[in-house]
N, CA and C atoms as a LAMMPS dump frame, in Angstrom:
ITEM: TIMESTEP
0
ITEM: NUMBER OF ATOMS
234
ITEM: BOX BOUNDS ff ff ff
-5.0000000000000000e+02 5.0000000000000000e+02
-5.0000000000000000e+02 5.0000000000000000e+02
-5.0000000000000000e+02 5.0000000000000000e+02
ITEM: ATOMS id mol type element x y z
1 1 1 N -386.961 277.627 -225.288
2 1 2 C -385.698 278.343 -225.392
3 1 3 C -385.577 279.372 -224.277
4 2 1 N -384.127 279.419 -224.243
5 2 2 C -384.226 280.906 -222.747
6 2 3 C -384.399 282.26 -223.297
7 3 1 N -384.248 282.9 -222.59
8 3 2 C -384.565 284.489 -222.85
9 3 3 C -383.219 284.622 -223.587
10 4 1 N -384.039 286.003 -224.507
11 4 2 C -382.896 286.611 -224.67
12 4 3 C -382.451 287.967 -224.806
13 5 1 N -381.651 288.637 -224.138
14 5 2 C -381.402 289.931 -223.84
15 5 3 C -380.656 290.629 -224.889
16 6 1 N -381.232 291.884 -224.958
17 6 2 C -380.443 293.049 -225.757
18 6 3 C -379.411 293.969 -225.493
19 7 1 N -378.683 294.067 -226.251
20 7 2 C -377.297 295.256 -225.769
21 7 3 C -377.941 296.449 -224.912
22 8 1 N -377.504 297.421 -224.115
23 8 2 C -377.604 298.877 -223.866
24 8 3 C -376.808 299.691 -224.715
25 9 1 N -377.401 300.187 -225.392
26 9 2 C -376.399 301.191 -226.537
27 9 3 C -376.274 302.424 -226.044
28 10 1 N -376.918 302.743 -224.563
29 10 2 C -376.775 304.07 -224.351
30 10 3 C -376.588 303.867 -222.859
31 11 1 N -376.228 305.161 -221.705
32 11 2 C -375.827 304.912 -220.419
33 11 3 C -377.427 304.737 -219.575
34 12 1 N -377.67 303.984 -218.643
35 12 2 C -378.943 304.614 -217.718
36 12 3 C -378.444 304.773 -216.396
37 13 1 N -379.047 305.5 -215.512
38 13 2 C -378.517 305.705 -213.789
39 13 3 C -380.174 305.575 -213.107
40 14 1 N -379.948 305.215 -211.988
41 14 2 C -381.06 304.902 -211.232
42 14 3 C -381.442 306.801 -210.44
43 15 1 N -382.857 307.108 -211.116
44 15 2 C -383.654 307.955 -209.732
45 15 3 C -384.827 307.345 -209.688
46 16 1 N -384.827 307.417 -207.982
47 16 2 C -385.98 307.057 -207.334
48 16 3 C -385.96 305.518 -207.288
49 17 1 N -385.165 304.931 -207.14
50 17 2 C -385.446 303.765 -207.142
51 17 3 C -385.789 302.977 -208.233
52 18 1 N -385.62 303.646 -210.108
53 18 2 C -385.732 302.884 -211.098
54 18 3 C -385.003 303.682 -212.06
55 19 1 N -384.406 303.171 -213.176
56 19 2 C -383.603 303.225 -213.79
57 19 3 C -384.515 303.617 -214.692
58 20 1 N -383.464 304.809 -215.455
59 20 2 C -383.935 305.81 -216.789
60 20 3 C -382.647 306.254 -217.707
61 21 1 N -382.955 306.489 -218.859
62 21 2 C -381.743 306.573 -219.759
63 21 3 C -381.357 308.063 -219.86
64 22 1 N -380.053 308.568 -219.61
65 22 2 C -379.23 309.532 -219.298
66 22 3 C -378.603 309.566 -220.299
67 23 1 N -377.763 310.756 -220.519
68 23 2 C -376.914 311.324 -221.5
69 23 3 C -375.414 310.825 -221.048
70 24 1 N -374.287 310.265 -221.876
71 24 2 C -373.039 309.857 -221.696
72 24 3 C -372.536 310.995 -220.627
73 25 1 N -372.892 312.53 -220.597
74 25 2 C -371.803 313.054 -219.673
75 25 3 C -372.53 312.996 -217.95
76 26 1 N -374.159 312.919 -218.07
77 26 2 C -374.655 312.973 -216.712
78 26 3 C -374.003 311.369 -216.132
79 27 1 N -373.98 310.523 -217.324
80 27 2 C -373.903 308.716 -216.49
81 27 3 C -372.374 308.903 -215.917
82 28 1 N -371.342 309.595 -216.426
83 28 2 C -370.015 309.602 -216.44
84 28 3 C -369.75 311.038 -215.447
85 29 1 N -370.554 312.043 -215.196
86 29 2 C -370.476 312.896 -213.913
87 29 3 C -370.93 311.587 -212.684
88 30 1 N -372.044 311.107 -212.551
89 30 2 C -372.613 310.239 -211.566
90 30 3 C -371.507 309.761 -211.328
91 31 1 N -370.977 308.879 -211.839
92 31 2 C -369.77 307.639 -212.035
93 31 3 C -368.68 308.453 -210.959
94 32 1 N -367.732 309.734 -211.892
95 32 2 C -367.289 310.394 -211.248
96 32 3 C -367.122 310.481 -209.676
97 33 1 N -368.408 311.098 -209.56
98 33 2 C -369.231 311.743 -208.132
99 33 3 C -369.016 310.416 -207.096
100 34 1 N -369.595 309.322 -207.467
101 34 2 C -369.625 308.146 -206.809
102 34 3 C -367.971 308.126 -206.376
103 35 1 N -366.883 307.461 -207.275
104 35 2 C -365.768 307.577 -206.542
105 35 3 C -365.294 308.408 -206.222
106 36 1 N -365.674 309.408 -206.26
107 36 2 C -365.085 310.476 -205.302
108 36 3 C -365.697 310.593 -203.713
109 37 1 N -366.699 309.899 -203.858
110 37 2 C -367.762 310.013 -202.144
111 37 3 C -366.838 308.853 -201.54
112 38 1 N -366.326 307.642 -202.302
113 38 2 C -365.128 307.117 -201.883
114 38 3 C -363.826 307.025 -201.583
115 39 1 N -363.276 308.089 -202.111
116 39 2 C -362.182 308.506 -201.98
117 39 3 C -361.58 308.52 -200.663
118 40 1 N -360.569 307.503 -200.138
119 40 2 C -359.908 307.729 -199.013
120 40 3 C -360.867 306.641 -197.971
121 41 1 N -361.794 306.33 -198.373
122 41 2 C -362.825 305.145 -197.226
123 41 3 C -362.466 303.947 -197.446
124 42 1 N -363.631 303.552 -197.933
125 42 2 C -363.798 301.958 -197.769
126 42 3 C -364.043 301.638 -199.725
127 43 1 N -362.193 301.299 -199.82
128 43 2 C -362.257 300.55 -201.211
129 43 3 C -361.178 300.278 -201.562
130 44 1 N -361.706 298.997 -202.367
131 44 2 C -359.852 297.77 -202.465
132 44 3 C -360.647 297.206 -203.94
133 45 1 N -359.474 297.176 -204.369
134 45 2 C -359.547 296.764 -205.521
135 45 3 C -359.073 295.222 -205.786
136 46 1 N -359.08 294.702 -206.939
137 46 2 C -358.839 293.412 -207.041
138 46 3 C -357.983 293.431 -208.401
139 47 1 N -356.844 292.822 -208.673
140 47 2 C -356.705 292.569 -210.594
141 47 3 C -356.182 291.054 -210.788
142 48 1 N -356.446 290.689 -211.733
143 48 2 C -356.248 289.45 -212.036
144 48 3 C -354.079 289.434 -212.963
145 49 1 N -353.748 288.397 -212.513
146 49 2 C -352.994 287.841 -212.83
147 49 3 C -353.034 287.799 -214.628
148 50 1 N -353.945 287.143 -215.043
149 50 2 C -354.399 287.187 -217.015
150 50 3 C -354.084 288.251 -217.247
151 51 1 N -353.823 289.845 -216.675
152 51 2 C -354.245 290.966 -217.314
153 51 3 C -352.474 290.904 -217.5
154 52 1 N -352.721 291.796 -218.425
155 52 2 C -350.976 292.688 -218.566
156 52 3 C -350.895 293.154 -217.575
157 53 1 N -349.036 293.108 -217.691
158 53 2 C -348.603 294.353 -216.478
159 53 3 C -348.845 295.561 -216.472
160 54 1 N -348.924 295.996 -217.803
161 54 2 C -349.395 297.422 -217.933
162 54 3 C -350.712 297.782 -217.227
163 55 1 N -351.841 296.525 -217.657
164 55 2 C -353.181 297.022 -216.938
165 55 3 C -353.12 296.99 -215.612
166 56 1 N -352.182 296.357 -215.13
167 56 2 C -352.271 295.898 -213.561
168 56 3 C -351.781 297.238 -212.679
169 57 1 N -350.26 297.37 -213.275
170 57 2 C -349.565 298.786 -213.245
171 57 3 C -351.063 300.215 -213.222
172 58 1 N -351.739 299.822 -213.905
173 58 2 C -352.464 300.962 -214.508
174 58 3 C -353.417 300.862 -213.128
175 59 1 N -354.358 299.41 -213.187
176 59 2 C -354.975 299.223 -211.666
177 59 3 C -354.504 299.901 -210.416
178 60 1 N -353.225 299.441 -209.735
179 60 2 C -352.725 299.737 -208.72
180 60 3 C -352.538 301.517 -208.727
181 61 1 N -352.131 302.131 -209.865
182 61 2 C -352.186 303.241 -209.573
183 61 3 C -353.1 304.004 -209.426
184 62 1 N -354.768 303.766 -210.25
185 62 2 C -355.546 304.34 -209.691
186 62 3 C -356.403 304.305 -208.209
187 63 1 N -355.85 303.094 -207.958
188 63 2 C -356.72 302.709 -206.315
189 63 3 C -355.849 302.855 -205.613
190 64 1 N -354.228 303.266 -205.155
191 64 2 C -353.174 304.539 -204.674
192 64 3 C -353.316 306.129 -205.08
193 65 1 N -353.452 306.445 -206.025
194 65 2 C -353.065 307.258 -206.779
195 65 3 C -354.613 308.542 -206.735
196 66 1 N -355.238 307.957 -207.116
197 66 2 C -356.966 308.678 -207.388
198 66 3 C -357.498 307.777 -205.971
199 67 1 N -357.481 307.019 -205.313
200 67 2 C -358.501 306.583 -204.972
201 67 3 C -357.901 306.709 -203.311
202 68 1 N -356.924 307.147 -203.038
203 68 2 C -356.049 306.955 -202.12
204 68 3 C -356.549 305.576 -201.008
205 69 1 N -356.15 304.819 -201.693
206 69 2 C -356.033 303.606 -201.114
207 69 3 C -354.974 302.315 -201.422
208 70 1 N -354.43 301.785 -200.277
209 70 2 C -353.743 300.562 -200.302
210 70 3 C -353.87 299.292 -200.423
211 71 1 N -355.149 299.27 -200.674
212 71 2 C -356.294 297.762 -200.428
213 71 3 C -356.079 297.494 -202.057
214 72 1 N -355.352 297.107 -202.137
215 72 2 C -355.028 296.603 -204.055
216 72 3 C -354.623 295.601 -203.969
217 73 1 N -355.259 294.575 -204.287
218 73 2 C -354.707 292.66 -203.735
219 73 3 C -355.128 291.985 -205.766
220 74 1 N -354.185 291.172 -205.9
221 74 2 C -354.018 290.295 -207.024
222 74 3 C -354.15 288.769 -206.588
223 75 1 N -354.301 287.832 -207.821
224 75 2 C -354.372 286.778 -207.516
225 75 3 C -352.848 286.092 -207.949
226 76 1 N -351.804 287.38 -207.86
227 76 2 C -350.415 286.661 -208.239
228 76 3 C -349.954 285.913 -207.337
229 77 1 N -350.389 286.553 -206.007
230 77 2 C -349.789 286.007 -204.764
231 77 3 C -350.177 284.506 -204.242
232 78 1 N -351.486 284.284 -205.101
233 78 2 C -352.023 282.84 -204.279
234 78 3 C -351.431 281.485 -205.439
């Protein structure tokens, strides 16, 4: 039989090169921190066509909006 893997019921973030289990507000400051070191560089988003308009609506505005970027491509167009 194959392996079989267990849920994560809690957040982990990588120091040093290995992963350790963190508290919901340090994994969600990290998270934070990360798109913000992106903010305005190098990042494009993607949304699928399946999603609602609302989520899509919701997509595009955070990768304009928070993320200041124009790189927001769907698969409506293909």
């Amino acid at each position: 039989m194959g392996k079989t893997y267990k849920r994560l019921t809690y957040p982990m973030v990588r120091e040093n090169g290995s992963l350790r289990r963190a508290s919901w507000e340090e994994a969600l400051e990290r998270a934070a921190a990360g798109f913000k070191d992106r903010r305005g560089t190098s990042f494009g988003l993607f949304s699928c066509s399946k999603s609602t308009n609302e989520m899509n609506f919701t997509a595009e505005k955070f990768a304009r909006v928070v993320m200041g970027s124009n790189n927001i491509d769907s698969c409506n167009r293909t």
